[in-house]
C-alpha positions as CSV (number, residue, x, y, z in Angstrom):
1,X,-258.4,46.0,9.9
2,X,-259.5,43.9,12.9
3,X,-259.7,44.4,16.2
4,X,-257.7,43.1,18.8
5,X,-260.2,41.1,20.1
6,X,-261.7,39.8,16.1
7,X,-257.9,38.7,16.0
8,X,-258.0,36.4,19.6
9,X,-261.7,35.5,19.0
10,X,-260.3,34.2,15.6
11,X,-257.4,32.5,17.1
12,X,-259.2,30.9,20.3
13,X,-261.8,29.4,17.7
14,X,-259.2,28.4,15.1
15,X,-257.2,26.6,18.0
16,X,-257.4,22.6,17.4
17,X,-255.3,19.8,19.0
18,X,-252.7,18.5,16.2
19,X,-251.6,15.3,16.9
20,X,-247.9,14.1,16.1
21,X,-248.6,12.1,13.4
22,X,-249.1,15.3,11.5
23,X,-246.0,17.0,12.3
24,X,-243.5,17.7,10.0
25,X,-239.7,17.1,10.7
26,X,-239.2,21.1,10.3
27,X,-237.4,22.4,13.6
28,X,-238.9,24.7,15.9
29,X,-236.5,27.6,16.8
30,X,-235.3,27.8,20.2
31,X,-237.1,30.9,20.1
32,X,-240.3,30.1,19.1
33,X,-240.1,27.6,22.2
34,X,-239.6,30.4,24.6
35,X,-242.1,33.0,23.4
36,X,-244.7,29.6,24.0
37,X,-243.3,29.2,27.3
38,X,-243.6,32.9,28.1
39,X,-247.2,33.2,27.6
40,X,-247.1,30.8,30.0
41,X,-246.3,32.8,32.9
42,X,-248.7,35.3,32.4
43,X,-251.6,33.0,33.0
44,X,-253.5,33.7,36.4
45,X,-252.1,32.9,39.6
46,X,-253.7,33.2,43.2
47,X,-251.4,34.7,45.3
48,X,-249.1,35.1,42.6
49,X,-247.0,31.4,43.4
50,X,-247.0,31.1,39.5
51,X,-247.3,26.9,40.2
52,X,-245.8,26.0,36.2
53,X,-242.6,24.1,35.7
54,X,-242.0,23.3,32.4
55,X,-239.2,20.5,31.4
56,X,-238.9,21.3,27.5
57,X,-237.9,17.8,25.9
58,X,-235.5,17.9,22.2
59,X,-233.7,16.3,19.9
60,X,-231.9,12.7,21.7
61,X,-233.9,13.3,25.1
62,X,-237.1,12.7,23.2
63,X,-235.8,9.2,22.8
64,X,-234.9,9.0,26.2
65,X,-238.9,10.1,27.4
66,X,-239.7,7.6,24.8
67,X,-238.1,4.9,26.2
68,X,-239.0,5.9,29.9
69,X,-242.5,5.9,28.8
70,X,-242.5,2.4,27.3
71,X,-240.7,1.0,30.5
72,X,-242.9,2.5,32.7
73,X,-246.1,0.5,30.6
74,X,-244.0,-2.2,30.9
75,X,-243.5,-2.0,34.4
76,X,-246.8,-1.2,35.7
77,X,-249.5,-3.0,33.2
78,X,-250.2,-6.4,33.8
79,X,-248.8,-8.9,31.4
80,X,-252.7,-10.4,30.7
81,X,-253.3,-6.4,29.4
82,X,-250.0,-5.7,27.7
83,X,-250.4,-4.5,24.1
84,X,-247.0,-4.6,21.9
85,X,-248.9,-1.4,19.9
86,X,-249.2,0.7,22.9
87,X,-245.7,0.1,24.1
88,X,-244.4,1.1,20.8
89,X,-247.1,3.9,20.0
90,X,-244.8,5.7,22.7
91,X,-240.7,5.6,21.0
92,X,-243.1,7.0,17.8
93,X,-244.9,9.8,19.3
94,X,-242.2,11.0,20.9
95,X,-239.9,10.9,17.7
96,X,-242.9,12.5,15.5
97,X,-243.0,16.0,17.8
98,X,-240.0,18.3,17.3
99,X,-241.1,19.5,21.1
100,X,-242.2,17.8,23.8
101,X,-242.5,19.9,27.2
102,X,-243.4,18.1,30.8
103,X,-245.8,20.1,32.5
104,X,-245.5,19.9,35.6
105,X,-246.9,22.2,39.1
106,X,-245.0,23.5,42.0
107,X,-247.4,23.1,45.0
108,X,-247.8,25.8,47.7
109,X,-250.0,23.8,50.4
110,X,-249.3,26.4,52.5
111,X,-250.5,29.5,50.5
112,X,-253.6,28.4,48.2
113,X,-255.8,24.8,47.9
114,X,-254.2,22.5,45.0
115,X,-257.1,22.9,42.9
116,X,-256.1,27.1,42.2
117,X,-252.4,25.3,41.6
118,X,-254.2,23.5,39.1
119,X,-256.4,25.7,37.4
120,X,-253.7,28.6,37.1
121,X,-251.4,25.3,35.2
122,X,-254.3,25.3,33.0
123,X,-254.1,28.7,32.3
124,X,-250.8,28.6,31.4
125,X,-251.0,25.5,29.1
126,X,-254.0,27.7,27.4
127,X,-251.7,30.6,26.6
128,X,-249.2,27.9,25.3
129,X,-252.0,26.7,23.2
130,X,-253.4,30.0,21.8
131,X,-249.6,31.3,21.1
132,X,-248.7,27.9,19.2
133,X,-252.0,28.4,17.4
134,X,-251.0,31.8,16.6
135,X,-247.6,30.8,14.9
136,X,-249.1,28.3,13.0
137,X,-247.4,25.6,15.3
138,X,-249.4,22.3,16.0
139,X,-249.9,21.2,19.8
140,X,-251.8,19.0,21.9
141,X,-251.8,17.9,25.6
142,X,-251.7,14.1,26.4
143,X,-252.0,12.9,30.2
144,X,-251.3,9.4,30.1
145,X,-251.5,7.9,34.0
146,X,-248.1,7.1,33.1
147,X,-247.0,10.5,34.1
148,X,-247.5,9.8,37.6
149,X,-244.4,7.8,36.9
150,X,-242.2,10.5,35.8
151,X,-240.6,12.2,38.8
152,X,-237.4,10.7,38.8
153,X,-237.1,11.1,35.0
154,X,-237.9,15.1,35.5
155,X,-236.1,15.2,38.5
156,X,-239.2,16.7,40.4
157,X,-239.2,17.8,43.8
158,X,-241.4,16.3,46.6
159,X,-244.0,19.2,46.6
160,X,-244.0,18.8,42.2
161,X,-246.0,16.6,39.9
162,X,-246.2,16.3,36.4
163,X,-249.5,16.7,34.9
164,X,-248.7,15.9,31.3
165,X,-247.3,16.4,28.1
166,X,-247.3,19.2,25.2
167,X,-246.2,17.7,22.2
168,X,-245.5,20.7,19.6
169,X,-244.4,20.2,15.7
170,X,-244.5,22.1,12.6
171,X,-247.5,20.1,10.8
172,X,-249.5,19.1,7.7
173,X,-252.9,18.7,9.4
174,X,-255.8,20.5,7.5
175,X,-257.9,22.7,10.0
176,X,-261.1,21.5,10.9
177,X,-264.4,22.6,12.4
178,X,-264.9,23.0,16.3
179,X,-267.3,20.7,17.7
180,X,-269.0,22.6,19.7
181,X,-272.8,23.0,21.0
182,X,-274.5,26.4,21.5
183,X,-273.7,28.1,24.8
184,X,-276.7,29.0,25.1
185,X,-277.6,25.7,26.2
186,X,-274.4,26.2,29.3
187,X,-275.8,30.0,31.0
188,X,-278.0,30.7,33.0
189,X,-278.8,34.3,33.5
190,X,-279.5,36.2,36.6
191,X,-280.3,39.3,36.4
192,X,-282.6,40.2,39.8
């Protein structure tokens, strides 16, 4: 039997980002989506502001995101660096995830520096990672620049930003070995 930390040390190392072109069409339940999501909110938080909004993106909206996406290219790339394949990479991604969730942070200015805001998003989108990894559920996070763009689509707030996206599927994709180097070679001890 192993331990509880053999299990997470197994599940941290197994965890790989699945892109959406190895997702099945199998639906995630609704359920599955919100024991992800409440991992989330256990992640660290200075001062406990707990900084994660999540905008969880399904069935026709995904088209919608797709669309917004491939108008925002339009719209802000310069017809001399326009690429037909990029525009339509984005309609395809977003119909190839059965999930896609915004991630977005609430700022508190006023009670901790942006960068905690950041890190405890991070956090957050780690325990989203590890649980998905743990249910056998592919997942990876994309941060286009184009997500500056989204506000009005997510219908942030002033004090909000998005900060990307977690696609999530079912998937096909065989596991593969972490590229990693020692960590030896990324401590330094001090001991006196």
């Amino acid at each position: 039997m192993s331990t509880k930390a053999e299990t997470l040390s197994e599940i941290i190392k197994n965890r790989r980002s699945i892109f959406p072109e190895s997702y099945t069409q199998e639906e995630i339940p609704t359920t599955i989506i919100e024991e992800i999501l409440e991992s989330a909110n256990y992640a660290p938080t200075h001062k406990l502001t707990q900084p994660w909004r999540f905008t969880v993106i399904r069935k026709d909206a995904k088209a919608k995101l797709g669309a917004e996406l491939g108008n925002i290219y339009k719209r802000v790339i310069p017809a001399e660096k326009f690429l037909q394949k990029k525009y339509d990479s984005f309609a395809q991604k977003t119909s190839q995830a059965d999930v896609i969730i915004a991630i977005c942070i609430q700022f508190h200015e006023d009670k901790v520096p942006n960068w905690e805001e950041i890190a405890a998003v991070g956090c957050a989108v780690q325990n989203m990672a590890l649980t998905a990894e743990a249910l056998n559920i592919g997942a990876y996070w994309s941060s286009p620049p184009l997500i500056d763009h989204l506000g009005d689509f997510l219908g942030l707030s002033e004090n909000e930003k998005c900060y990307g996206l977690f696609y999530m599927g079912y998937h096909s994709a065989e596991p593969r070995e972490a590229k990693r180097t020692p960590m030896s070679e990324k401590v330094k001890w001090m001991n006196s």
